[in-house]
ROPA-540590 format. One record per residue (C-alpha): z, y, x. Coordinates in steps of 0.25 Angstrom, whole numbers, plus 5000, padded with zeros to 4 digits. Last residue first. Example, Ala and Ser with C-alpha at 12.3 -4.5 7.8 and 13.67 -1.06 7.14 Angstrom:
2
502949965055;503149825049;
//
This chain:
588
525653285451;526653375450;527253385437;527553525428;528453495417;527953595406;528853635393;527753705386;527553615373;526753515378;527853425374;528753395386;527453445395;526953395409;526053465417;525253415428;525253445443;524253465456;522953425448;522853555442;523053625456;521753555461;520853585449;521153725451;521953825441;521653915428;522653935419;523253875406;524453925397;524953805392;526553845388;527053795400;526553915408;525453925418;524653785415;523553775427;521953725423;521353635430;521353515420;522153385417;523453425428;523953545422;524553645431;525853725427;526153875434;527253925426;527254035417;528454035409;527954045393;528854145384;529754145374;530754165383;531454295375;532254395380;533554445372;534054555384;535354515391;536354645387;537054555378;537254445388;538154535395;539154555382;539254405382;539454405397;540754495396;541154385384;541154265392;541854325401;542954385393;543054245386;543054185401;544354265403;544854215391;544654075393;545254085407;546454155400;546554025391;546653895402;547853975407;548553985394;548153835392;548753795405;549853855403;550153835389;550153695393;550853705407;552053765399;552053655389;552053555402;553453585404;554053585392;553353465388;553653385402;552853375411;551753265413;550553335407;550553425420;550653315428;549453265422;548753395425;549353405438;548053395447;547253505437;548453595438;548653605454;547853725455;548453805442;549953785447;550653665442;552253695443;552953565439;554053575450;554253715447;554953685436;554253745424;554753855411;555553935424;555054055420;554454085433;553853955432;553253975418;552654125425;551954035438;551453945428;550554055420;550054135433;549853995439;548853945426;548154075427;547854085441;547653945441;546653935428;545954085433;545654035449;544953875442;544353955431;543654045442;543253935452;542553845439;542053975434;541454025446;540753885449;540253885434;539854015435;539053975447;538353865441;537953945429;537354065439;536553955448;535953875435;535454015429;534754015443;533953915439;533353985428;533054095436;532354015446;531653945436;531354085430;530754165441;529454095442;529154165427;529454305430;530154395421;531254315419;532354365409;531954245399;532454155410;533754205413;534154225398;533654085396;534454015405;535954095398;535454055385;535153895387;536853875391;537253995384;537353935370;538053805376;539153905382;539453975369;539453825359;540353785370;541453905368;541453905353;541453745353;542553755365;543553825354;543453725343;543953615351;545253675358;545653755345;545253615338;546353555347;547453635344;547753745353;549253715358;549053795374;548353875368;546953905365;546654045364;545754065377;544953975371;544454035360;544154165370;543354065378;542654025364;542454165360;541754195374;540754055375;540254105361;539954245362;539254205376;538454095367;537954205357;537554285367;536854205375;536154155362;535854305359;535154345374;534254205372;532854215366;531654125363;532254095349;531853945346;532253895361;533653985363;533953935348;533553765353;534353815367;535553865360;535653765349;535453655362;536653715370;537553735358;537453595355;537753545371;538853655372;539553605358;539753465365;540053495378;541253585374;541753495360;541853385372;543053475378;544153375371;543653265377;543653305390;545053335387;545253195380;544653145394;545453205405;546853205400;547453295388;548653365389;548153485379;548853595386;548453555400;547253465400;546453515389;546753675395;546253595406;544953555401;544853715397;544653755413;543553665419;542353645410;542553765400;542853855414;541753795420;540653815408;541053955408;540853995423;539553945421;539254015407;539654145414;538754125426;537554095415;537854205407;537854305419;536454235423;535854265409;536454405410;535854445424;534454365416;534454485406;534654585415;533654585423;533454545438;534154435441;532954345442;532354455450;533354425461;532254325465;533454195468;533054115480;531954215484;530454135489;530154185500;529254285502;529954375512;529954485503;530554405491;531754335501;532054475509;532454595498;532854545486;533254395489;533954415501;534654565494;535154445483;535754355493;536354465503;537254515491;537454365487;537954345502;538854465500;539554405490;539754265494;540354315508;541154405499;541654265492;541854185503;542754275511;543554325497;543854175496;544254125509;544854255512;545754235501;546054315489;545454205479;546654115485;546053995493;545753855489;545753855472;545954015468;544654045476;543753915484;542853895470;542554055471;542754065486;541753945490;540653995478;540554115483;540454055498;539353955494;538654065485;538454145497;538154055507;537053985499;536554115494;536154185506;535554035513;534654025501;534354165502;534054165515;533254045515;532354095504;531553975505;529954015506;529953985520;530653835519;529653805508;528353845516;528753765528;528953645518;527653665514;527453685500;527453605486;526653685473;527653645462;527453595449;528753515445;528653355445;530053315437;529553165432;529753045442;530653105452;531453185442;531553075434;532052995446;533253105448;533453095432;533852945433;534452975446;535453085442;536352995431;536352865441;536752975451;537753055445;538452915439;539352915454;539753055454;540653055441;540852905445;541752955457;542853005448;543252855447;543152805433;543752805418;544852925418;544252995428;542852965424;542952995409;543753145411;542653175422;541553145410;542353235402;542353345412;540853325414;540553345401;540753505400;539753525414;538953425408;538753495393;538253615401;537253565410;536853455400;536553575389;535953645399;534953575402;534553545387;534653715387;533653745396;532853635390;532853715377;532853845382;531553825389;530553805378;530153955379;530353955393;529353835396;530053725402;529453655414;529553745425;531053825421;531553675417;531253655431;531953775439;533253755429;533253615434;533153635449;534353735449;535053615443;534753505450;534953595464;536353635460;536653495457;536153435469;537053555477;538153525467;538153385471;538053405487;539553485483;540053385478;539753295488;540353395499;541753405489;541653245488;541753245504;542753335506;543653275493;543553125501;542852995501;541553035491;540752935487;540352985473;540253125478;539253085491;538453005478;538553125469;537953215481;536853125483;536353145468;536453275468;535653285480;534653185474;534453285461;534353395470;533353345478;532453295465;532653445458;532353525471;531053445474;530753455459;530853605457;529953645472;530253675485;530253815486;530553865470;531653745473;532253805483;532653925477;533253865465;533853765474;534453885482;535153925471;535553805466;536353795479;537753895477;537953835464;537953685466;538653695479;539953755473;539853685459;539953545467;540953615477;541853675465;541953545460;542453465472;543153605477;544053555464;544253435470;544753505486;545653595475;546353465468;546753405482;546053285487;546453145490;544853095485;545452995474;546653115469;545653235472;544753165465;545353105452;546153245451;544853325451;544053245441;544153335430;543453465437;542453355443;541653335431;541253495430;539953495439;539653355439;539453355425;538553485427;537753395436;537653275427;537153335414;536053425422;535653295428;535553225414;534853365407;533853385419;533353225419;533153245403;532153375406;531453295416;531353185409;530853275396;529653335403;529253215410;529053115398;528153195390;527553235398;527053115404;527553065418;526853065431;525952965436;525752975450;526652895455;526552795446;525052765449;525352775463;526352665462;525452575452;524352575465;525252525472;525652425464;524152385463;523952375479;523052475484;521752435489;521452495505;520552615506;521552695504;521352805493;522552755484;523552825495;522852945496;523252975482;524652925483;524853025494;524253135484;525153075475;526353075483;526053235486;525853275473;
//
């Protein structure tokens, strides 16, 4: 609005404009039709949401080509992962509060760009120090895209419609996180592992300069006075410092210190109490003061939505240990290198992105949720409890079969899980923030799943070695303990047959009592979900749209029409994918 207001003033000169000029103003101003904005936007979320979630997993099967090209040990690599999921999860919620400050597209274009400058600093990085920081600049880009994105779908997709979309996003969230370990397995067998970063940025741009062109959300602009008082800066500073030292002694236990450590138990009751000063901030001082509360703990406040956020931590923690611990049951009893066990989890990815879609096309034509939770919670416990039988001799349709039982579980939940938050909403302003926050809980499962699965595979994996070494089964000279597995997988395979038998059913002993445990899991939050109640979003979300032919003001995608000044209708126009009440408000 600003530029063309400048623009404006421009033309008025008295002096005569030269024609190239005026072609300039004329293309600024000019804003695209509907029927091209609504589905850019949308297509620009699905390739970034692809990326990020690629970047999130891809590192797990890159470790050894770092740590051996940056002269790093295996635990300083793993912090390389854990960094990037670190700062990604302990800054979406301030994104989330920023952005009802600042506005969606402000937060959407710095994120994108912050992204985009950490994959460069990851590119170039000349030692393990410096690539941990860039990761850790990635995830905070990354936290911001994504917050972002679930604030927008939430303006311009009516809640009726909203499934759908929801689950398109998804869908490329999910299939990413599973698709990032083949597309590791390709570059460390074809490329340095410095491409991975490298094709972020032609990959990010094209969407970046959509953004640019296209994304205009409504938003009423402030001083920047007014924006820095209605920050909740204690709770942004609260939060921060609380998730940062969780987070530090969950990725930090079991890998750099012993989980009964000061370094640990320090960090984590510093985390604890900061949440409990967290949530008495935003109950008693941010609403009273009139600032705008980075989370309104009316968002928790029913049962229903408590449940949806449950799901969401558990489908996190799941995605990480599908991602990270059953490729090396693949590498361990089955022998296989990167790509053919890459390979052998595609039946993951590609039963996930069909479930995803029959999930959100049902979620769309039924207008309720609590049973398709159910079903995919069944799901995603029977096929932990399928995988906790495989053996070290499982033939390979035991190995295929199972992930289509576990896959068709998490796919289902992916579009569930959002709409159970949303439809548990009384007020409408709450939902973006709500939804948003969905994103938050997922991310944090994932990092307690990834720090969890690495403390249960070593503690298991070393209760088992230490028995065979006892009996006398393995020379101590070829010991592996649970931390130095992943370095000496070839080595591993190198041993003789006697010897590497035992590290087989090892590993595929160790690899089972994780599944169990996460069956048990799965199944504590399947009885949960059947005390969500069955809302339904077949409703309208009001949200304040102005049309820019007439004075009157849009209040909910559907068409509603009220009353508004001739001033306020020229301010923005309102761009539909098929006039069907999925709205893309624009700024003019």
């Amino acid at each position: 609005m600003v530029l063309n207001q400048r623009l404006e003033r421009f033309l008025k000169t008295e002096s005569p404009q030269p024609e190239w000029v005026q072609k300039i103003v004329t293309f600024c101003k000019r804003r695209p039709s509907e029927k091209i904005a609504f589905p850019l936007v949308i297509t620009s979320f699905c390739v970034i949401e692809f990326i990020r979630s690629v970047d999130t997993s891809i590192l797990t099967f890159l470790v050894r080509a770092v740590a051996e090209d940056l002269h790093a040990s295996t635990v300083d690599s793993y912090w390389c992962s854990a960094s990037y999921l670190f700062s990604m999860t302990a800054t979406q919620p301030i994104f989330g509060g920023i952005a009802e400050v600042v506005g969606r597209r402000t937060c959407t274009l710095s994120a994108t760009i912050i992204f985009m400058v950490g994959s460069i600093a990851c590119a170039t990085a000349k030692d393990i120090s410096w690539l941990i920081g860039a990761r850790a600049l990635q995830g905070l880009g990354s936290g911001g895209m994504d917050m972002a994105f679930s604030l927008i779908i939430v303006d311009i997709v009516s809640l009726p419609r909203r499934p759908m979309y929801v689950a398109l996003l998804q869908l490329c969230a999910g299939v990413g996180l599973i698709f990032g370990g083949l597309i590791g397995a390709l570059v460390i067998e074809k490329l340095s592992w410095r491409w991975v970063f490298w094709i972020n940025l032609p990959l990010t741009a094209v969407p970046l300069l959509c953004f640019i062109i296209v994304l205009h959300v409504e938003f009423t602009p402030k001083s920047f006075s007014q924006q820095i008082k209605a920050i909740d800066w204690t709770g942004t500073f609260l939060i921060i410092a609380s998730l940062t030292s969780l987070l530090f002694a969950i990725f930090g236990g079991g890998v750099v210190y012993p989980w009964i450590s000061k370094e640990v138990l320090g960090p984590l009751i510093a985390g604890i109490c900061g949440l409990v000063l967290f949530i008495l901030n935003e109950r008693y001082v941010a609403d009273r003061n009139y600032i705008q509360p980075l989370m309104p703990l009316r968002i928790f406040g029913n049962r229903t939505a408590g449940v949806g956020y449950f799901i969401a931590f558990i489908h996190g923690m799941s995605l990480t240990i599908i991602s990270s611990i059953f490729p090396l049951y693949f590498y361990i009893t089955d022998e296989l290198s990167f790509i053919p066990t890459a390979v052998r989890m595609l039946p993951t990815p590609l039963v996930i992105s069909c479930w995803v879609i029959a999930a959100g096309y049902v979620l769309n034509k039924t207008k309720r949720f609590k049973w398709s939770n159910v079903l995919g919670l069944v799901l995603l416990a029977a096929g932990f409890l399928l995988l906790f039988t495989l053996k070290y001799h499982s033939s390979l349709g035991q190995e295929i079969g199972y992930q289509v039982i576990y896959s068709a579980g998490i796919g289902i939940l992916f579009p569930g899980r959002i709409m159970a938050v949303q439809s548990a909403q009384e007020r409408d302003e709450d939902v973006g923030l709500a939804a948003s926050l969905i994103s938050v809980t997922l991310n944090l499962g994932q990092c307690f799943g990834l720090a969890l699965g690495v403390a249960l595979f070593d503690n298991f994996w070393n209760i088992r070695v230490r028995k065979i070494l006892r009996d006398g089964f393995i020379p101590p000279n070829d010991i592996f303990y649970g931390n130095a597995v992943q370095e000496n997988l070839d080595t591993i395979k190198s041993l003789p047959v006697a010897i590497k038998w035992h590290y087989q059913r090892v590993g595929a002993e160790t690899c089972s009592y994780i599944f169990l445990i996460f069956a048990v899991v799965s199944g504590f939050t399947l009885f949960l979900s059947l005390f969500s109640r069955n809302l339904s979003f077949d409703r309208e979300t009001r949200t304040r749209l102005v049309t820019h032919d007439s004075n009157t003001m849009s209040t909910s995608c559907s068409g509603s029409i009220e009353k508004s000044s001739a001033d306020d209708a020229a301010m923005a126009v309102v761009a539909c994918d098929d006039g069907s009440g999925n709205c893309l408000r624009t700024t003019v």
